[in-house]
C-alpha atoms as a printed R data frame, in Angstrom:
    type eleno elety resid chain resno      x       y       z
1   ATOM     1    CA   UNK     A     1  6.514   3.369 -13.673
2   ATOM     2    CA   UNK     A     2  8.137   0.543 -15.262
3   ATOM     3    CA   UNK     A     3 10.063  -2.356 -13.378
4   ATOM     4    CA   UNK     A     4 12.827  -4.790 -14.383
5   ATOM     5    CA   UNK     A     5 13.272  -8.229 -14.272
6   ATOM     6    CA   UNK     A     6 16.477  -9.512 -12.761
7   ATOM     7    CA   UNK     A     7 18.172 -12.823 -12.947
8   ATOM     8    CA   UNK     A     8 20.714 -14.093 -10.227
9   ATOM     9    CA   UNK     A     9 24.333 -12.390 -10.513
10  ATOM    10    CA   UNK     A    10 26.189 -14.572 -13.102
11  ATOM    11    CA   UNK     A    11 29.439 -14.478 -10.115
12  ATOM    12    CA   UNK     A    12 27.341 -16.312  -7.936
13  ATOM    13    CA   UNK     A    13 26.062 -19.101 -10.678
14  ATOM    14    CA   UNK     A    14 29.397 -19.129 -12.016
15  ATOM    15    CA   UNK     A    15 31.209 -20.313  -8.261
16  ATOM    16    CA   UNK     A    16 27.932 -22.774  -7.917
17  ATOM    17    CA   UNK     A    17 28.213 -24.061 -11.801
18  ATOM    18    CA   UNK     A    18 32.130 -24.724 -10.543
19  ATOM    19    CA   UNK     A    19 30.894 -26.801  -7.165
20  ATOM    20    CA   UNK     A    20 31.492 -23.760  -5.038
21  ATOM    21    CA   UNK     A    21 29.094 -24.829  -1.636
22  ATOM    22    CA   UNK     A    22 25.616 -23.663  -1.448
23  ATOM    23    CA   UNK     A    23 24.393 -21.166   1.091
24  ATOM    24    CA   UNK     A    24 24.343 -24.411   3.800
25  ATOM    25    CA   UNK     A    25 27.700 -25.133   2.516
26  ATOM    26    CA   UNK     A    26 27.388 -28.056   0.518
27  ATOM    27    CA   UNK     A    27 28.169 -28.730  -2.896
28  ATOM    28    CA   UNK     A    28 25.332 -28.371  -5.646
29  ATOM    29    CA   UNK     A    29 23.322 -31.487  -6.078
30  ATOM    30    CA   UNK     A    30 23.482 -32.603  -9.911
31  ATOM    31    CA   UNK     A    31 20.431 -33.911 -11.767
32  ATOM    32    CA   UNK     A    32 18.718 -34.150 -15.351
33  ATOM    33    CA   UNK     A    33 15.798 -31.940 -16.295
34  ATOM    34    CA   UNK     A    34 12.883 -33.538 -17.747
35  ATOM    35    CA   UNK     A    35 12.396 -30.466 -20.041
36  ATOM    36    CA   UNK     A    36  9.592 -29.163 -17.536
37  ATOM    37    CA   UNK     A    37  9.771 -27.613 -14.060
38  ATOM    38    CA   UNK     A    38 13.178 -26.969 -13.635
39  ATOM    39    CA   UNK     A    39 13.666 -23.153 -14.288
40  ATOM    40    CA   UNK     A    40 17.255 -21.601 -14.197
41  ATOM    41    CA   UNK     A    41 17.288 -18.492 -12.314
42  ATOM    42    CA   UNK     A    42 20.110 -17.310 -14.373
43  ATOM    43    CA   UNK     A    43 19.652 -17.493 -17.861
44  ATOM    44    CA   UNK     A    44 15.540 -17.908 -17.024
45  ATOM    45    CA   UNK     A    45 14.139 -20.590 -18.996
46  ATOM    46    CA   UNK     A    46 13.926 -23.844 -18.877
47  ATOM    47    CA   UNK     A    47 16.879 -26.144 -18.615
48  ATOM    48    CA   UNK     A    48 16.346 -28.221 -21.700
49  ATOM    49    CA   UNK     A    49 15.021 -32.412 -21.517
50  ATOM    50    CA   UNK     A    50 18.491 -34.563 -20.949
51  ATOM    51    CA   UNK     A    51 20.428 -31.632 -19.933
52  ATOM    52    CA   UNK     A    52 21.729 -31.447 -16.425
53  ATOM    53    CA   UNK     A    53 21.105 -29.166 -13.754
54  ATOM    54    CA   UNK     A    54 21.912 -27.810 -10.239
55  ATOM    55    CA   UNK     A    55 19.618 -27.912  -7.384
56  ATOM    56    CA   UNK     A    56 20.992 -25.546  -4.350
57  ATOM    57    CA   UNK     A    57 19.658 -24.067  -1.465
58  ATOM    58    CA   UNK     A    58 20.072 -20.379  -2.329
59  ATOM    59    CA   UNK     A    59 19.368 -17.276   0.383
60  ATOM    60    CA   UNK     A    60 18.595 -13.999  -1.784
61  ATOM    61    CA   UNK     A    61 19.510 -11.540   1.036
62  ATOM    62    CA   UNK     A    62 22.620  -9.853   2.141
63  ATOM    63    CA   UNK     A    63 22.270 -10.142   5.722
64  ATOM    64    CA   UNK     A    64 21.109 -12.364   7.950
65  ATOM    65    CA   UNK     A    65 17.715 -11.489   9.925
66  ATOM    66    CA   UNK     A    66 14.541 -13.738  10.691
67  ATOM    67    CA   UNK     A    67 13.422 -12.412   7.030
68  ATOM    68    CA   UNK     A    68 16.503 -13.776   5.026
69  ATOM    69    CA   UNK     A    69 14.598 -17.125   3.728
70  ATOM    70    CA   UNK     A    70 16.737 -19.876   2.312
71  ATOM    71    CA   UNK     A    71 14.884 -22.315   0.160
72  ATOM    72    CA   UNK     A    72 16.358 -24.593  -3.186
73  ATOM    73    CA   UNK     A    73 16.722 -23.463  -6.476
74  ATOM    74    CA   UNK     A    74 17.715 -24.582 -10.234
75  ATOM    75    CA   UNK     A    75 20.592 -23.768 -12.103
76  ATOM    76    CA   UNK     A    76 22.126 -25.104 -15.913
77  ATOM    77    CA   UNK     A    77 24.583 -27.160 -14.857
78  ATOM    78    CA   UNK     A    78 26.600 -25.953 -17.652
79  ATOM    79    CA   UNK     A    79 27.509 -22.256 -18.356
80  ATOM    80    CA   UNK     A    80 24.498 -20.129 -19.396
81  ATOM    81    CA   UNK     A    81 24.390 -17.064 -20.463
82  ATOM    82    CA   UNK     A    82 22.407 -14.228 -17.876
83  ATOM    83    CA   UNK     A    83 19.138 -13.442 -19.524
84  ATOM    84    CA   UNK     A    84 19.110  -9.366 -19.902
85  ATOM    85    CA   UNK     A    85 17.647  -7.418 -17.443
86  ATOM    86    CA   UNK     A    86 13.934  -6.969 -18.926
87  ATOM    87    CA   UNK     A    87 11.123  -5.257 -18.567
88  ATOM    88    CA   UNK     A    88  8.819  -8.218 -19.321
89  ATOM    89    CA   UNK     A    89  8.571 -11.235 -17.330
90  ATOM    90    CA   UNK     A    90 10.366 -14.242 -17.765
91  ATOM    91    CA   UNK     A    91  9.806 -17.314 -20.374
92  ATOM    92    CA   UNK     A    92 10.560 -19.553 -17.596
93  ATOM    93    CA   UNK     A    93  7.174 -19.278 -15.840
94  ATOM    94    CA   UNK     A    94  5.153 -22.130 -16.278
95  ATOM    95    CA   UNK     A    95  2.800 -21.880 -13.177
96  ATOM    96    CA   UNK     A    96 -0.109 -20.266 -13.484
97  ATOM    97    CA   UNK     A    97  0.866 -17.625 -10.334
98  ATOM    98    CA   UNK     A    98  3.538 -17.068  -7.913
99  ATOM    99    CA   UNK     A    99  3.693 -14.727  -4.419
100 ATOM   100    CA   UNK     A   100  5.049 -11.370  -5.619
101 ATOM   101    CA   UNK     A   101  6.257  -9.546  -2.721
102 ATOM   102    CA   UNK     A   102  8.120  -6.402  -1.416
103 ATOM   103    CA   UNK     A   103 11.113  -5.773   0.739
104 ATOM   104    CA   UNK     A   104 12.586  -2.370   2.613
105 ATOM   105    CA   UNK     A   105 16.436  -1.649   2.224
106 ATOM   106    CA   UNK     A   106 16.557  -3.656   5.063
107 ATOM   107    CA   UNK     A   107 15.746  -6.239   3.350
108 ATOM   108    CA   UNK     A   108 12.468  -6.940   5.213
109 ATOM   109    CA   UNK     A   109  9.111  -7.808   4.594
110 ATOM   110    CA   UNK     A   110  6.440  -4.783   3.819
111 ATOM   111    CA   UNK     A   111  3.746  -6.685   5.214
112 ATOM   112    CA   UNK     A   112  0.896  -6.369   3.092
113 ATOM   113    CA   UNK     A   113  2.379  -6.089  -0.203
114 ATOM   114    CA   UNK     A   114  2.454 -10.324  -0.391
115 ATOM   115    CA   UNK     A   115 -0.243 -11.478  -3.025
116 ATOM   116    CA   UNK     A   116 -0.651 -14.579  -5.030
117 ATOM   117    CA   UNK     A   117 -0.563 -13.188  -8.274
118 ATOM   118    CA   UNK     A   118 -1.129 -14.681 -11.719
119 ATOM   119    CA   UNK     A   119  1.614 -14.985 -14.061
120 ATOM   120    CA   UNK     A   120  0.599 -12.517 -16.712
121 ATOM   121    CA   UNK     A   121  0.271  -9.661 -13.406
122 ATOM   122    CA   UNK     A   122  3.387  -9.873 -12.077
123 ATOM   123    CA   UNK     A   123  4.964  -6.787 -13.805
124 ATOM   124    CA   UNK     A   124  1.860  -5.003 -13.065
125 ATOM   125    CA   UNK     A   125  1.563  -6.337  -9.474
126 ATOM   126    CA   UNK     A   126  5.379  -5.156  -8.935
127 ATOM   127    CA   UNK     A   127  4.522  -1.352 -10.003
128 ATOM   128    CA   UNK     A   128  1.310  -1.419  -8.053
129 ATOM   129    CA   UNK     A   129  3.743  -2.799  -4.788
130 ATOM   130    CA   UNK     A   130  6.423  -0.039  -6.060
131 ATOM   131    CA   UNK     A   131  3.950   2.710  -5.168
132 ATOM   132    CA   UNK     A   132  5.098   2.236  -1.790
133 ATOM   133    CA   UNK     A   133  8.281   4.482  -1.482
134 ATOM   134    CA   UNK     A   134  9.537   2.067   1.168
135 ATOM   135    CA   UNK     A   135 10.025  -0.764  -0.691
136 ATOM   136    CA   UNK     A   136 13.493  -1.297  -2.414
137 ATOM   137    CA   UNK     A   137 12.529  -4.197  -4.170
138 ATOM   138    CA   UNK     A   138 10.544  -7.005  -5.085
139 ATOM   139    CA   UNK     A   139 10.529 -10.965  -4.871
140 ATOM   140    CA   UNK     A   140  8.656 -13.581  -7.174
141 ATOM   141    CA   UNK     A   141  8.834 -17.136  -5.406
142 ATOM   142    CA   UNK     A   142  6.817 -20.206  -5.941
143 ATOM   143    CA   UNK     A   143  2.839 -19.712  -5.188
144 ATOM   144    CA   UNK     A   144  3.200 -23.563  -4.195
145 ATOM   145    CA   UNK     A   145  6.507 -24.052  -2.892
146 ATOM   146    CA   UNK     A   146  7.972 -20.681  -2.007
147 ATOM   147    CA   UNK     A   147 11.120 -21.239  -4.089
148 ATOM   148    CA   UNK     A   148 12.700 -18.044  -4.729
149 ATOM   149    CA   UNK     A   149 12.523 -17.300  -8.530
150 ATOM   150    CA   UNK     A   150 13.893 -13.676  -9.433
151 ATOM   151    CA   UNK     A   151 14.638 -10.229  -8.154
152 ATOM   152    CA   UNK     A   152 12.395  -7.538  -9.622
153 ATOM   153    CA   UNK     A   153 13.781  -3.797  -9.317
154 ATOM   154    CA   UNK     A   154 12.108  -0.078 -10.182
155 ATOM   155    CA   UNK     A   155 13.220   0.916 -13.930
């Protein structure tokens, strides 16, 4: 089985980019990268040293339910292209593991498909969590901070 790698919808950047309110309703907060640490979820690298960026609080679910976290996340400040939908992780990732977990069509937790998992295992952790018909897809967030990174999906 293979998996894909999914950045944020580029309609959703695109209203935040514009100062469209966050998922608390308020308006992106603007800062300047330092060339490190401040991944955009939408193209998925690195916003660049100097350049500005977006910090918002972002809630990756459809519905609201005690599993629909809510946590901040970076964004170019100017328009970026989407990266493609890939099969290969990310140049973003600069940490040397993040939780990779899996959710029902619910959009629930599977408990027991959570793991810290090192970087260069993520696409194989995601197939191994796949194996469980039940789950609909998977999240990557911060193994320190729990800040949602990316969606990843079966091929």
């Amino acid at each position: 089985m293979s998996v894909i790698f999914k950045p944020l919808p580029t309609e959703i950047v695109r209203a935040l980019q514009a100062g469209g309110p966050d998922a608390y309703g308020d308006p992106p907060e603007r800062r300047f990268s330092e060339g490190t640490g401040t991944p955009c979820r939408h193209c998925l690298k690195q916003v660049a040293a100097g350049k500005p960026y977006l910090v918002v609080a972002y809630r990756p679910f459809e519905t609201l339910q005690p599993y629909a976290e809510t946590g901040p996340l970076f964004l170019c400040a100017e328009t970026c292209e989407p990266a493609a939908p890939s099969g290969s992780a990310p140049e973003m990732l600069e940490s040397p593991n993040y939780i990779v977990r899996g959710y029902n069509a619910e959009e629930q937790i599977i408990y027991g498909t959570g793991a810290v998992t090192p970087t260069a295992e993520i696409g194989a952790q995601a197939e191994s969590i796949f194996a469980d018909e039940a789950v609909a897809f998977v999240h990557v967030r911060s193994a320190t901070n729990n800040c949602y990174q990316f969606r990843i999906e079966r091929a």
